[in-house]
N, C-alpha and C positions, 0 to 999 in steps of 0.2 A: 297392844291389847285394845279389840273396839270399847264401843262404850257400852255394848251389852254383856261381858266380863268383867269389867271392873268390878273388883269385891266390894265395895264401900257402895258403889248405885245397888248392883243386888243385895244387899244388906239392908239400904234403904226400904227398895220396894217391894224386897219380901217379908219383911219384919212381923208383919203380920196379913190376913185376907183380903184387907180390903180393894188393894188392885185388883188382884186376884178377880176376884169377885165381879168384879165390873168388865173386865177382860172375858169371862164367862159367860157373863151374860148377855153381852151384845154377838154372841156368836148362838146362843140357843136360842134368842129371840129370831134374829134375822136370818140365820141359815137357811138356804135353798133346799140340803141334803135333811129331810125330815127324818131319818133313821138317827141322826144325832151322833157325833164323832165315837164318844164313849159306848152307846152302844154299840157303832161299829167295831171300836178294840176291842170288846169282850167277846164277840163273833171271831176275833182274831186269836189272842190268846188262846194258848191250850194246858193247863193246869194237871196233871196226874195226881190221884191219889196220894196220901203221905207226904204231898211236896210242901219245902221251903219254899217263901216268894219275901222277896224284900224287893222294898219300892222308893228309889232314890230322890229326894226335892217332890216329895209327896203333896206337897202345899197345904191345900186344907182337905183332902182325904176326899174330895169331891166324886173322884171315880169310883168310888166302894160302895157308895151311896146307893141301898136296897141289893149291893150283888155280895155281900159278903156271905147270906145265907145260901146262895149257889155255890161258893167253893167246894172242891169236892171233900171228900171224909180225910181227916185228921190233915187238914191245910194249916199249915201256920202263916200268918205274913205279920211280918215286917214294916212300919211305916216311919220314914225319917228322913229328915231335913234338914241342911243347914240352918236353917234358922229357929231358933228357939221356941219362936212366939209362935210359927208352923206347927211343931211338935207340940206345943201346948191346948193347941186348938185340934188335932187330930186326936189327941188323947180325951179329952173333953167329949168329944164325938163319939169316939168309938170304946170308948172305960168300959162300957157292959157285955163287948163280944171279947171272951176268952181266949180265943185264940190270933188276936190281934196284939203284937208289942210295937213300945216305941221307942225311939230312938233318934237323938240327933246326930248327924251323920256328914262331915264332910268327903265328897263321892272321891276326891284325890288321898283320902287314909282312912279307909274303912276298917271299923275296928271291930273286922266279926276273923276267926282262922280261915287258910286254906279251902277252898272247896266245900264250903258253908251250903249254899243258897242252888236249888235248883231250878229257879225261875228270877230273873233279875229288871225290874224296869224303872223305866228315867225316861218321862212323858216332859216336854218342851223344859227341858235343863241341859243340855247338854251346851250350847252355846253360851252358856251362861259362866262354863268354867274356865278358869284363867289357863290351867294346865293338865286338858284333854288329855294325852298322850298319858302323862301320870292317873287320871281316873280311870279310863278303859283299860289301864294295866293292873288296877285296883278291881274293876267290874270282872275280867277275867279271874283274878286270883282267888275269889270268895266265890266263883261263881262252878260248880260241879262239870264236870265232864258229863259230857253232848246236854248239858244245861242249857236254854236258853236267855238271853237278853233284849228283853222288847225295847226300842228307842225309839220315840216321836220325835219330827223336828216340821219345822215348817222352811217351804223354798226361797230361794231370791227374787221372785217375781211375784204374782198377784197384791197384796195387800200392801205391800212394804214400798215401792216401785209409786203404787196411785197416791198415798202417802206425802209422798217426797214430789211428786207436782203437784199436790193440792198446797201443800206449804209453804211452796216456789213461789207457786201464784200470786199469794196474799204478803208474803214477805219474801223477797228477792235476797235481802243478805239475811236470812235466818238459817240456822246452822243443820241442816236436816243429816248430818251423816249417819245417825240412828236408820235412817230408811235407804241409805247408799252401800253400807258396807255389809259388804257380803257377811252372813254367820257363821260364825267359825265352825260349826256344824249344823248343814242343812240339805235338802235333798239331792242336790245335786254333787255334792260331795260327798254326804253319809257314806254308801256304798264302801269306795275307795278308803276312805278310814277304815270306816269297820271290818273291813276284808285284812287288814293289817294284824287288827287281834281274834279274829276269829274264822273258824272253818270253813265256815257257809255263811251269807248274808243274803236277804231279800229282802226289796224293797216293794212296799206297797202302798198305791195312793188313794188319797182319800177325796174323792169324787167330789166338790160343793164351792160354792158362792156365797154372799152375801145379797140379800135385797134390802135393802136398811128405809124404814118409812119414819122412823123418828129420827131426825137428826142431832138430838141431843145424845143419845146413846153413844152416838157415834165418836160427837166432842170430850161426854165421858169417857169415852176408851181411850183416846189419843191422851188426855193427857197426863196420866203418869208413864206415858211411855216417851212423851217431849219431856220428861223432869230428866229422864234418863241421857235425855241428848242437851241437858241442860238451857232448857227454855224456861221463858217468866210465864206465868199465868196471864203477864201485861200482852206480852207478844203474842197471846191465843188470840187477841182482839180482831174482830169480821171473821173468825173461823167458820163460827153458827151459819153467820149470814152467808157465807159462801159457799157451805156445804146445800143450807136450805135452798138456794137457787135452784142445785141442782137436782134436788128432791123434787121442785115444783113443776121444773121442766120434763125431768123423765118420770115421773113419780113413786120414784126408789132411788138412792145411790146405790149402783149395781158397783159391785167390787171382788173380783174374781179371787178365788185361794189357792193358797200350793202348801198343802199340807199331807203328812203321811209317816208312816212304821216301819223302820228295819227290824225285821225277826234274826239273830244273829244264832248262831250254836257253837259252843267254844269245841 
């Protein structure tokens, strides 16, 4: 099991937004691709009339934010997450629109019957789970014939890769395998899984960069994702100062991404 499955770290740092949050916003701040990821997925999805949507490790319900009044006529969705304090903060958020339920939800034993849901999505969770095989058997099972299942995941290269030599750099034995080991689902293998439980799969990518001109953003975002690879907040020490160099030299930390959607149909 890498370190970004173990139940007890995502436990940790989904408990509740505030990674989340910070994770978010250093990609809507610096992103290259000005259309912005979310609204790219909503250009993707395709929603029918009368349809079920359940939405798996929902987080803080980020993506529904101003699209809920576009769903089409008598949509229901679904929003639920492992984690509690998730569930308690999407319910919070969305308590006034009616045709919004909640639900906490582990994606390996979903507790809806057979051929429930005619729209199914799990935006960047998938790797997060100890036992895939077991949830996509679960995602399949509540999910309707020629239903779809939307999956984000992000690649082995771009962000994860520059990462893990800017870390090397400044600390030689510090423990980077968070940025070495492949995800146990991510673009380059999504396909090949998902073709295992489903009919058709296609994979679609999401064109963008990073330009980063504050370098704190950047220190924000690394680290709750070093707690994950079990670093001190001691060992972040000259991180600032050596990301800042290379702000001042190029005047951006440029950092390429490998992000994207499998559209699945059981």
């Amino acid at each position: 099991m890498s370190t970004m499955d173990k139940i007890e770290n995502v436990k940790q740092q989904y408990s509740n937004d505030k990674n989340l949050s910070v994770r978010t916003k250093l990609h809507l701040k610096h992103s290259t691709n000005k259309q912005g990821f979310v609204p790219w997925l909503f250009d993707k999805y395709e929603f029918p009339e009368n349809c079920r949507i359940l939405e798996l490790g929902c987080g803080n319900g980020g993506q529904w934010q101003d699209q809920i009044e576009n769903l089409p006529k008598c949509c229901s969705l679904t929003l639920s997450d492992f984690s509690k304090g998730m569930v308690d903060i999407v319910r919070t958020n969305y308590s006034k629109c009616n045709n919004i339920s909640f639900q906490q939800i582990d994606i390996q034993n979903i507790t809806f019957p057979d051929e429930t849901f005619d729209i199914i999505i799990a935006n960047h969770m998938l790797y997060h789970i100890p036992d895939l095989s077991k949830a996509l058997s679960e995602v399949k099972r509540v999910l309707k014939t020629d239903g779809k299942f939307y999956s984000t995941t992000n690649g082995n290269g771009g962000m994860r890769p520059f990462l893990h030599n800017a870390l090397k750099h400044f600390n030689h034995d510090g423990d980077t395998k968070a940025f070495t080991q492949e995800l146990s689902f991510n673009l380059q293998n999504g396909y090949k899984i998902l073709n295992g439980y489903f009919s058709a799969v296609k994979r679609m990518d999401f064109e963008d960069s990073l330009s980063i001109t504050e370098t704190q953003d950047l220190v924000d975002w690394i680290k709750p994702t070093i707690s994950i690879a079990s670093y001190s907040e001691k060992e972040l020490d000259g991180l600032f100062d050596y990301f800042e160099d290379i702000r001042k030299e190029d005047g951006a930390i440029n950092i390429e991404k490998e992000c994207g959607l499998f559209i699945s149909i059981k």
